[in-house]
Every structure is written in C-alpha cells, then in structure tokens.
N, C-alpha and C positions, 0 to 999 in steps of 0.2 A: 421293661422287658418281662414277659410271662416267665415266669418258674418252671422248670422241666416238668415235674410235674405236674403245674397247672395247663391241662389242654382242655378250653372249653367247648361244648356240644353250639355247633351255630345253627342259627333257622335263616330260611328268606321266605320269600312269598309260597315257594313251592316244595322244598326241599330243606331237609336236615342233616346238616354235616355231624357224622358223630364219629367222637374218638375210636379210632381202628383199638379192636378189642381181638384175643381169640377166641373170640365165640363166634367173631365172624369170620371164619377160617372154611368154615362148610358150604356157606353163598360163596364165599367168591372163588373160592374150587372150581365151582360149579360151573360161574359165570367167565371167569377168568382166560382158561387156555381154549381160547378163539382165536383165527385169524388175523381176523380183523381188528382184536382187541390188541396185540401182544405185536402186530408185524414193524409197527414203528417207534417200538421201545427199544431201549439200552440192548442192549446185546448180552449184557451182561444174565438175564435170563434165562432161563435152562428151556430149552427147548428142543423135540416136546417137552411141556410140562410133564415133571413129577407127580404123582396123585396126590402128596402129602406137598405139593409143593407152599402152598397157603398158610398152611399149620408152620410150616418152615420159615417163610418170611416173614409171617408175624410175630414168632416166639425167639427167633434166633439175630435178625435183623433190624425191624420197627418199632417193635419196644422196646430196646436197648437205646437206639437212638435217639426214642421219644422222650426215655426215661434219664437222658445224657443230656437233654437240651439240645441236641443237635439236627432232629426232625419232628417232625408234627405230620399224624397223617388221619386223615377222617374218610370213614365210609359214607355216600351218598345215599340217601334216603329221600322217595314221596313224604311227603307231610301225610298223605291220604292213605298212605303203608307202609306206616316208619319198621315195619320190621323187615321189611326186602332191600336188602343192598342191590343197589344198582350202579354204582362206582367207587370210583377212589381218586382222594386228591392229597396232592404232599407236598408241603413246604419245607425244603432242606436247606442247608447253612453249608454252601461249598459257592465255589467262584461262579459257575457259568449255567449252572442246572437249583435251580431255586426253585422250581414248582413242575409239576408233574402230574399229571392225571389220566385216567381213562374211564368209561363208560360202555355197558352193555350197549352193542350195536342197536337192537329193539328200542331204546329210548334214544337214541340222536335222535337231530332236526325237531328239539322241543326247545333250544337256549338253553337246557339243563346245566348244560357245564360253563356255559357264559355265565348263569347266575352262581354256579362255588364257583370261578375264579373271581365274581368280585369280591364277594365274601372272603376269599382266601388274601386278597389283594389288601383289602383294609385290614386285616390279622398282620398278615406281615410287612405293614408301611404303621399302621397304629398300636398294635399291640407291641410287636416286637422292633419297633424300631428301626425299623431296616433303610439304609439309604437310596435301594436300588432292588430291583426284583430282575432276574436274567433267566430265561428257561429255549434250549436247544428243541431245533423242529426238523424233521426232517424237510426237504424243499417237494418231495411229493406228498407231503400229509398236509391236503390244504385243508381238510379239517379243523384242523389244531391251527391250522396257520390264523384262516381267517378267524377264527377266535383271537387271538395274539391283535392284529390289525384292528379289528372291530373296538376295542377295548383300550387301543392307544398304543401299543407298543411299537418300536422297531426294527428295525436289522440292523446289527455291529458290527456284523463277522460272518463270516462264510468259511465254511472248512466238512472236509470229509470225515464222518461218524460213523461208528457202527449197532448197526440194528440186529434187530430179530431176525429182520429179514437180509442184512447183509450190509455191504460201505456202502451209504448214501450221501450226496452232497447235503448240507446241515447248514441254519443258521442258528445263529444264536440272536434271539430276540430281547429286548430290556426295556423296562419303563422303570422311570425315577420314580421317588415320593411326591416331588414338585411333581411331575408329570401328571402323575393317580389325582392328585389332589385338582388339578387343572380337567384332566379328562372327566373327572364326576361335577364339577362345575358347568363345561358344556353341555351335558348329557343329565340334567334335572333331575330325569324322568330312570337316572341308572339306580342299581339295586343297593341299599345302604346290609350294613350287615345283619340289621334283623329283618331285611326281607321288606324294608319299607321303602318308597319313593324317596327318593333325595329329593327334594325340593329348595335348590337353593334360591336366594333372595336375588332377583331381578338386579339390583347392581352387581352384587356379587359376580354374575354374572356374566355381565357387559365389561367387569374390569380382567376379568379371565378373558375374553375375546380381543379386550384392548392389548391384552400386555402377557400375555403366556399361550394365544393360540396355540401358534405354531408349534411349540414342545409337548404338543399332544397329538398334533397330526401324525399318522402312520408315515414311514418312510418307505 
C-alpha cells in the first residue's frame, strides 16, 4: 500500500499524470465549468460554477483526502506540454465510485483518457492493492461508457443517479484485479504504466485465453 503521502508523478507514451497541486487551480478554472465537461458528474458540484471554485476543491477537498490516504488525484498532461492541464483523474476508497475522470472536450477522440485509466488501473490493482475497481456511468455518457467496455469492464447494477445535469439512469461498472490482470494479457500491445507496450510472453498468453477469457470480456 502507498503512504498517503506518497502519490507518484506517472508517465505513458503520451501523457503525464501529475499529482493535483494548487497551483493547478488557475488551468482548470479555466478549463473546467464546461458543459460538456461537468453535465455528467455527481451532482454533488455547484453549478454554475463558482469562480474560486478550483482553489476550493483543491484546498478544502483533495488534498485533505490525498493527504488522509483516502484519494489520489493527478492532473493530465501532453509529454510535449507538460505545463497545460488538460484533465483530471481520481482514484477514491468508497464502495461504488473508485475512479473518476474528465478531460477538456478539445482533446477527446485521441485515447488520452483510455491511456490514464490504464495507468490509474495498474496504481490501484498494484500499488495499492485493491481487489476490485467500481466507477458509476451515466447510461447516456457513452463516452466514458465505451472507455469502461473497451478496457474490460462490466455492468453490476443499474440504478437512478444524480447528475449535473439531473436523475439519470446509471450503471455502476467493475473489473477485478484477476480481471485487469487477464485483460492486459489479451491485449499485448495495452499501455503498461510507464507508457510502454506490454508485451507479454506467447504462452502467457494462450493460457489467459484458455482459462480466464471470458472474465474479461465486457458484459
């Protein structure tokens, strides 16, 4: 298990996850109270946003939790412009909501965010030990959906949530450790956490196909 205090800076191929700071408080101001970015989060968000709202969640919220052990949250960053946030991604310790993300509209349709949840994936099935990862969708964000689906996950549950933008039908999606560890097995060529190819070994391989497919196919 990582020490609350230790949250480390991850890289992949394209992008660097770095520990949510307040200095990053002024990008994601910026970036942040969007439509599009905010309509199928928690509800729990004040909207409109506050202008001070960023300076607020990170000083009164995320780094309390960070600093608890109880969250982990990283700003997204180009490798090619590590000084521009461009999202956010969060690994929390509660039953049904373990990871959470969003991304400036401008950059979807790049896999940006497919490659930090793997990266956040292996953090919290290896570093921290976890037995299970669970993150709630709304049923009209196929965005985030087909991310969840591509990646191995599946649907538990269904139940009505409430959003930014109002009660939405919700599922709550989950993939095991066994799971993660079988779906990066199929998938060779998926994102390890420093951003390198996984390459696993040709049996390896064949005996994940024999004997663990099916618990990594999407349901």
């Amino acid at each position: 298990m990582v020490p609350p205090t230790t949250i480390p800076e991850g890289r992949t191929d394209r992008l660097i996850l770095r520990p949510l700071s307040l200095e990053d408080a002024p990008q994601i101001q910026r970036l942040f109270p969007q439509w599009k970015v905010v309509k199928y989060l928690a509800a729990k968000i004040p909207w409109p946003y506050p202008s001070d709202g960023a300076e607020q969640f990170i000083r009164d919220s995320a780094l309390p939790a960070m600093e608890r052990g109880e969250a982990w949250h990283w700003s997204l960053r180009l490798r090619t412009d590590p000084d521009q946030v461009i999202g956010l991604i969060t690994l929390t310790l509660s039953e049904d909501e373990n990871r959470g993300f969003w991304l400036d509209p401008n950059y979807r349709g790049h896999g940006y965010m497919t490659e930090a949840c793997a990266w956040a994936n292996d953090f919290w099935f290896d570093k921290l030990a976890q037995a299970r990862l669970r993150a709630p969708k709304a049923v009209a964000n196929r965005g985030s959906r087909r991310i969840s689906q591509r990646m191995g996950m599946r649907v538990i549950h269904l139940e009505p949530r409430d959003y930014v933008s109002g009660r939405l039908p919700s599922e709550i999606w989950e993939i095991t450790a066994e799971e993660w560890q079988v779906w990066k097995l199929l998938h060779p060529m998926g994102l390890a956490p420093a951003g390198k190819p996984v390459r696993a070994p040709a049996k390896s391989v064949s005996a994940a196909r024999k004997h663990g497919s099916t618990a990594a196919r999407p349901r």
